[in-house]
ZADREN-147768 format. One line per field, with one value per residue (C-alpha): x, y, z; residue number from 0. Coordinates in Angstrom, 2 decimals. Example, Ala and Ser with C-alpha at 12.3 -4.5 7.8 and 13.67 -1.06 7.14 Angstrom:
X (12.30 | 13.67)
Y (-4.50 | -1.06)
Z (7.80 | 7.14)
pos (0 | 1)
***
This chain:
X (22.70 | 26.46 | 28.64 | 29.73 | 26.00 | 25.57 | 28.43 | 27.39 | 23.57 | 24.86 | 27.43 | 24.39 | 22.31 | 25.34 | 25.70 | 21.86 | 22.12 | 25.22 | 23.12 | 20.24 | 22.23 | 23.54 | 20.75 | 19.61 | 22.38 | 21.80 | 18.18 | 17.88 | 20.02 | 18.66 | 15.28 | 15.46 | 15.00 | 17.13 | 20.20 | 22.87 | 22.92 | 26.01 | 25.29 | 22.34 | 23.45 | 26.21 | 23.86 | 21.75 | 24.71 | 25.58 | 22.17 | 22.32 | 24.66 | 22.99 | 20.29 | 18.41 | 14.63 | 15.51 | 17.78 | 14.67 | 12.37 | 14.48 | 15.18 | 12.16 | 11.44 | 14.08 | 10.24 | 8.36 | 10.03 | 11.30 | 14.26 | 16.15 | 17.58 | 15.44 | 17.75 | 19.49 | 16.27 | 15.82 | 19.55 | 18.56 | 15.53 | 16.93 | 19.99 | 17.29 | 15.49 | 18.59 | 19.17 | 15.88 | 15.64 | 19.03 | 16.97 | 14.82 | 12.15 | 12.96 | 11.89 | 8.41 | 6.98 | 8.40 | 6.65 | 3.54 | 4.03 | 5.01 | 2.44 | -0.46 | 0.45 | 2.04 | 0.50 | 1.86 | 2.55 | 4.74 | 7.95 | 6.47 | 4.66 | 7.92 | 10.07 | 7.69 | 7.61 | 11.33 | 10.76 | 7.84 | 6.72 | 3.53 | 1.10 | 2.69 | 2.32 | -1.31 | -2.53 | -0.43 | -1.77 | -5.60 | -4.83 | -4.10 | -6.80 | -9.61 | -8.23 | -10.25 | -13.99 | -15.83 | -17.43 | -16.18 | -12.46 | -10.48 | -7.36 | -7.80 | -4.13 | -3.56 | -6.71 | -6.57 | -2.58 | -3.37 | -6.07 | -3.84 | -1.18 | -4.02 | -4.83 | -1.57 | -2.13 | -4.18 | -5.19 | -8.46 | -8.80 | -8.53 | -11.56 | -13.80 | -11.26 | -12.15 | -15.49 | -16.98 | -15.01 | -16.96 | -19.49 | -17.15 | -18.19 | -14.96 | -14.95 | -10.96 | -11.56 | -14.40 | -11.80 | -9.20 | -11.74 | -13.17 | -9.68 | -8.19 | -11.62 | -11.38 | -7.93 | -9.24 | -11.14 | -13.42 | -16.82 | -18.36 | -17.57 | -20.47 | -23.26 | -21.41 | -19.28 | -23.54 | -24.85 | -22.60 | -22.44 | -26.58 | -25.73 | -22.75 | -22.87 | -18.72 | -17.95 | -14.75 | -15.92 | -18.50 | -16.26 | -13.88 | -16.33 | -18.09 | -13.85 | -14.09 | -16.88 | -16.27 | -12.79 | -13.57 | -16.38 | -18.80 | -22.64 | -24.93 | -27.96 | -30.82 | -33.15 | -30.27 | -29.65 | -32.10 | -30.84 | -27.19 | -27.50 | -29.06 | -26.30 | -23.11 | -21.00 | -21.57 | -18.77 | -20.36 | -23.95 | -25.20 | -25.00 | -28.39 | -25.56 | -26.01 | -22.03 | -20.82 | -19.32 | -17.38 | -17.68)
Y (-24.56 | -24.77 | -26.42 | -23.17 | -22.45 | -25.60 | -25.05 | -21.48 | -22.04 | -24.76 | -22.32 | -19.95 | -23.07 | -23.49 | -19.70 | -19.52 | -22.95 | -21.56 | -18.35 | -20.16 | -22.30 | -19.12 | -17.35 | -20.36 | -20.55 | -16.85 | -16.85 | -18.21 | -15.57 | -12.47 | -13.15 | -13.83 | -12.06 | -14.05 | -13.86 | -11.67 | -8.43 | -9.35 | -12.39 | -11.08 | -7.65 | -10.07 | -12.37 | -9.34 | -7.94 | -11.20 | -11.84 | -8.22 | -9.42 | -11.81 | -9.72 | -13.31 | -13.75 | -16.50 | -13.66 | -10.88 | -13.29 | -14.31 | -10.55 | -10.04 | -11.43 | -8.97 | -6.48 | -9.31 | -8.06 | -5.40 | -5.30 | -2.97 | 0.07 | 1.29 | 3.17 | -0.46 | -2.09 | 0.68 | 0.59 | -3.37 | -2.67 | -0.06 | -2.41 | -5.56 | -2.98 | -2.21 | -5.87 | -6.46 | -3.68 | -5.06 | -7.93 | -6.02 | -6.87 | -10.45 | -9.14 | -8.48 | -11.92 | -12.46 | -8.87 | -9.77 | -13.74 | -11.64 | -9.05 | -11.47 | -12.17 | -9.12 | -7.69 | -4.19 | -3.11 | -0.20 | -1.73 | -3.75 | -1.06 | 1.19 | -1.35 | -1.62 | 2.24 | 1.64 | -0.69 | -0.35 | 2.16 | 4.61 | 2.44 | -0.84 | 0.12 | 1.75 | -1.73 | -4.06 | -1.93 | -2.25 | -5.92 | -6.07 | -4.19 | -5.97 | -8.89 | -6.87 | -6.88 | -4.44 | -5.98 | -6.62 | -7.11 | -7.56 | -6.57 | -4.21 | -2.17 | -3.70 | -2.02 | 0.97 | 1.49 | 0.48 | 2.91 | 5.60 | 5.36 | 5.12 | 9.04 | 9.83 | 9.06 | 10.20 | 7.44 | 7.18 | 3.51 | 4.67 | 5.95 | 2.64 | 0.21 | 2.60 | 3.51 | 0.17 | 1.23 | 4.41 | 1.68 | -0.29 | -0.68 | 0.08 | 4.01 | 4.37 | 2.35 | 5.03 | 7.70 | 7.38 | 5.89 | 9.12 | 10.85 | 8.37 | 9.02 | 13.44 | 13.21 | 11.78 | 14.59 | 12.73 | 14.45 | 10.73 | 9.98 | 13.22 | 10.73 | 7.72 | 10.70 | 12.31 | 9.07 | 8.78 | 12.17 | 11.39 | 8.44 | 8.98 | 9.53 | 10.36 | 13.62 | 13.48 | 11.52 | 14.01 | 17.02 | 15.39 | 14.78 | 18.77 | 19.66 | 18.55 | 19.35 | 22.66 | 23.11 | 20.56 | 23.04 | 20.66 | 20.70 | 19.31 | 17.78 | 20.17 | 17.38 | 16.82 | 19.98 | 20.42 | 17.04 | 17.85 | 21.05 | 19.18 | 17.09 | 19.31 | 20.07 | 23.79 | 25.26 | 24.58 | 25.66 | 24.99 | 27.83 | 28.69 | 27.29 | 24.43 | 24.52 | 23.48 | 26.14 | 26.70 | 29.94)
Z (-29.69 | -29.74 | -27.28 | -25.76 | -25.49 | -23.63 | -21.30 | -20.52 | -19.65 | -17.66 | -15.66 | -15.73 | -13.64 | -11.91 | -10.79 | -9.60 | -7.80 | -5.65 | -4.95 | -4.02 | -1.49 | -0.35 | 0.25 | 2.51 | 4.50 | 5.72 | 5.93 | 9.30 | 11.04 | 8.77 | 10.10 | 13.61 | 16.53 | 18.73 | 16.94 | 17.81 | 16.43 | 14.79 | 13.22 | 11.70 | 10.07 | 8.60 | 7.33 | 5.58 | 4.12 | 2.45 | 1.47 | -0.18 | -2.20 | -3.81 | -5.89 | -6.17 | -5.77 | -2.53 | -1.26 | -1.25 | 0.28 | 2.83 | 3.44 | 3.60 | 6.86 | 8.60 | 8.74 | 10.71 | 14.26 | 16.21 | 17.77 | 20.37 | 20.11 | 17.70 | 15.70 | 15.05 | 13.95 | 11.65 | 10.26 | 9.56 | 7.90 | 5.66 | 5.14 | 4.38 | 1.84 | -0.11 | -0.49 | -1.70 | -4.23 | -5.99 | -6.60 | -9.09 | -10.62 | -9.41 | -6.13 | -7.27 | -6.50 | -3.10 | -2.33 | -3.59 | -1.17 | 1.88 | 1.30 | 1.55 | 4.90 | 6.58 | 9.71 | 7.84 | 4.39 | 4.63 | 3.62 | 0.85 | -0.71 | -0.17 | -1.82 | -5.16 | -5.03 | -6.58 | -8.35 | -10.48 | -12.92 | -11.71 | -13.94 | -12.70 | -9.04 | -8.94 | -10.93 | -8.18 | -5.49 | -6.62 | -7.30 | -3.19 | -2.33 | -4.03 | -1.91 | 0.73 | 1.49 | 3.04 | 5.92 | 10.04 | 10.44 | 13.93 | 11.83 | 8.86 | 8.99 | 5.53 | 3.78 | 5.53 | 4.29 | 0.82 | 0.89 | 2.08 | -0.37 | -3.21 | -1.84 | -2.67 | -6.47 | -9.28 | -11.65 | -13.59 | -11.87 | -8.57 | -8.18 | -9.21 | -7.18 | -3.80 | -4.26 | -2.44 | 0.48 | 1.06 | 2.24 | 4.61 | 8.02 | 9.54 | 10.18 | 9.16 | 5.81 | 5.26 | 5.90 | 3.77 | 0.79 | 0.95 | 0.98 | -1.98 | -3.66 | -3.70 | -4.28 | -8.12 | -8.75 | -11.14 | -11.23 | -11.36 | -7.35 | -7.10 | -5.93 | -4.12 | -1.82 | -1.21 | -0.59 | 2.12 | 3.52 | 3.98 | 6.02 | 7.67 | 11.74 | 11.69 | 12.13 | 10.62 | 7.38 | 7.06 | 7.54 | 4.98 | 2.25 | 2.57 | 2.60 | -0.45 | -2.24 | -1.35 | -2.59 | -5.79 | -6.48 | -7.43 | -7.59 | -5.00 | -7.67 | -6.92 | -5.15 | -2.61 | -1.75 | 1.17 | 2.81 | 2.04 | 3.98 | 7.23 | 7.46 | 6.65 | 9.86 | 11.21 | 9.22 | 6.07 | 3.57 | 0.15 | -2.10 | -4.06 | -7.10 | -5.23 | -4.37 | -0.77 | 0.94 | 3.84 | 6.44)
pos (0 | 1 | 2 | 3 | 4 | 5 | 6 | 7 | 8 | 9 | 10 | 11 | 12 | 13 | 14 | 15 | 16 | 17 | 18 | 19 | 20 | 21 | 22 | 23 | 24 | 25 | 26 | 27 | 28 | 29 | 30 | 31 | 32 | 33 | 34 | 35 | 36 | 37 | 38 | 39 | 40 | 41 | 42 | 43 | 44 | 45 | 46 | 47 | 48 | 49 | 50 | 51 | 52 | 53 | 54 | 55 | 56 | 57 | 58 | 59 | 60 | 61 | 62 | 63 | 64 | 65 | 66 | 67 | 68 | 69 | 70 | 71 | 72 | 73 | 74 | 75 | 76 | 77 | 78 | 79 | 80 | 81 | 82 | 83 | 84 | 85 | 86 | 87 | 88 | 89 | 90 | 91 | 92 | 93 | 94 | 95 | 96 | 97 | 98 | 99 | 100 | 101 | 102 | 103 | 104 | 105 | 106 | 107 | 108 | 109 | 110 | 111 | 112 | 113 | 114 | 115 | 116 | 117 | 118 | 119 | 120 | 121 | 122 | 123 | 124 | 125 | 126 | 127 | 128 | 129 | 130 | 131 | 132 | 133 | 134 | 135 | 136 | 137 | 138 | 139 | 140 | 141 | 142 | 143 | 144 | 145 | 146 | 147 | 148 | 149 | 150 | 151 | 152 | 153 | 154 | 155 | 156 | 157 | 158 | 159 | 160 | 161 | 162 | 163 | 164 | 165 | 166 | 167 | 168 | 169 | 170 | 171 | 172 | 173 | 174 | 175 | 176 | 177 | 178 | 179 | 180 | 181 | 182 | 183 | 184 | 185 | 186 | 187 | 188 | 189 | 190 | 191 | 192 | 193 | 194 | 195 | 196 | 197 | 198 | 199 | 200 | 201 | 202 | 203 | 204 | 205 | 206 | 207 | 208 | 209 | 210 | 211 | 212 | 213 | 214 | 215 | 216 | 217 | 218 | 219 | 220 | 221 | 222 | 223 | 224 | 225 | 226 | 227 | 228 | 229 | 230 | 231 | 232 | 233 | 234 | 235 | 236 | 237 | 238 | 239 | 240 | 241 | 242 | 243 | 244 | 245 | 246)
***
């Protein structure tokens, strides 16, 4: 390494030092409630700036409250997601820290939806979810977003990362599994989506798997079919093709 090497990775340390100070100094007022309006839409326009890891993070915490009017604490939170997206991919691991503890995951999921790659986001987004188990939850909003934006993609490792969550005990979770699950369209999710339709007692689960089956065109195994057809809503039979169908 040559002196001017030395001097610039030093000015480089330098440079991220200064940012990271920065990004301290207008943490405090981007993320709290009970600063002025003013203050704090200055500090997340100087944190946007930035395009730091300590800037994102401390943006971050603008989606932790709720301020009045609403169509200010929206302009803040879109302001706050800018910022964070200059950041990016730097921004990736202060997502993933603030994810792991957010009452909500719309705004970190939206903010790796620009950042990352199809691929890249389907893998992060199973990685979250298999942070979830199946069983009693007082809060599940997490799980039941993560499943929801899995419905809206078609991956071949979708389907396996879901599938437990046809089982959950939380009716909602059971929902949109079932949803992320069809929307697939691998054959293979055939016996885990009839096991459940057997079992289920919710109307609306139910309705959504025989949706499904009927429009996916699949076949109802021949030893199932008599069981299948007790427990279909009204709307719907079992072909002698052993298809659902819908009147």
């Amino acid at each position: 390494m040559g002196l001017f090497d030395i001097f610039k990775s030093s000015s480089k340390g330098d440079d991220r030092k200064k940012k990271s100070n920065s990004a301290a100094k207008w943490a405090e007022a981007a993320g709290s409630k009970r600063a002025q309006a003013y203050d704090r839409q200055e500090a997340l326009q100087e944190l946007s700036k930035l395009e730091t890891p300590e800037a994102a993070e401390a943006l971050l915490k603008r989606f932790t409250f709720v301020t009045e009017p609403s169509i200010t604490d929206q302009e803040e939170k879109e302001l706050a997601f800018e910022g964070i997206l200059k950041a990016g991919k730097d921004a990736i691991e202060p997502v993933r820290a603030f994810a792991a503890k957010a009452e909500s995951l719309r705004w970190p999921m939206r903010i790796l939806k620009e950042i990352l790659e199809e691929e890249e986001l389907v893998d992060e987004l199973i990685v979250w979810l298999s942070k979830w188990d199946t069983e009693y939850a007082k809060f599940i909003d997490p799980k039941l977003q993560l499943l929801e934006e899995l419905g809206d993609h078609v991956n071949e490792k979708i389907r396996e990362a879901v599938e437990p969550f046809l089982q959950d005990v939380n009716e909602p979770a059971r929902f949109n599994a079932v949803i992320a699950t069809l929307a697939q369209k691998d054959p293979q999710a055939i016996d885990p989506l009839i096991a459940l339709l057997l079992d289920e007692e919710s109307v609306r689960v139910r309705t959504k798997i025989a949706d499904g089956l009927a429009s996916l065109g699949w076949e109802v195994p021949e030893e199932q079919r008599d069981a299948v057809r007790k427990v279909l809503p009204p709307q719907f039979g079992v072909n002698g093709a052993g298809n659902v169908t819908k009147r």
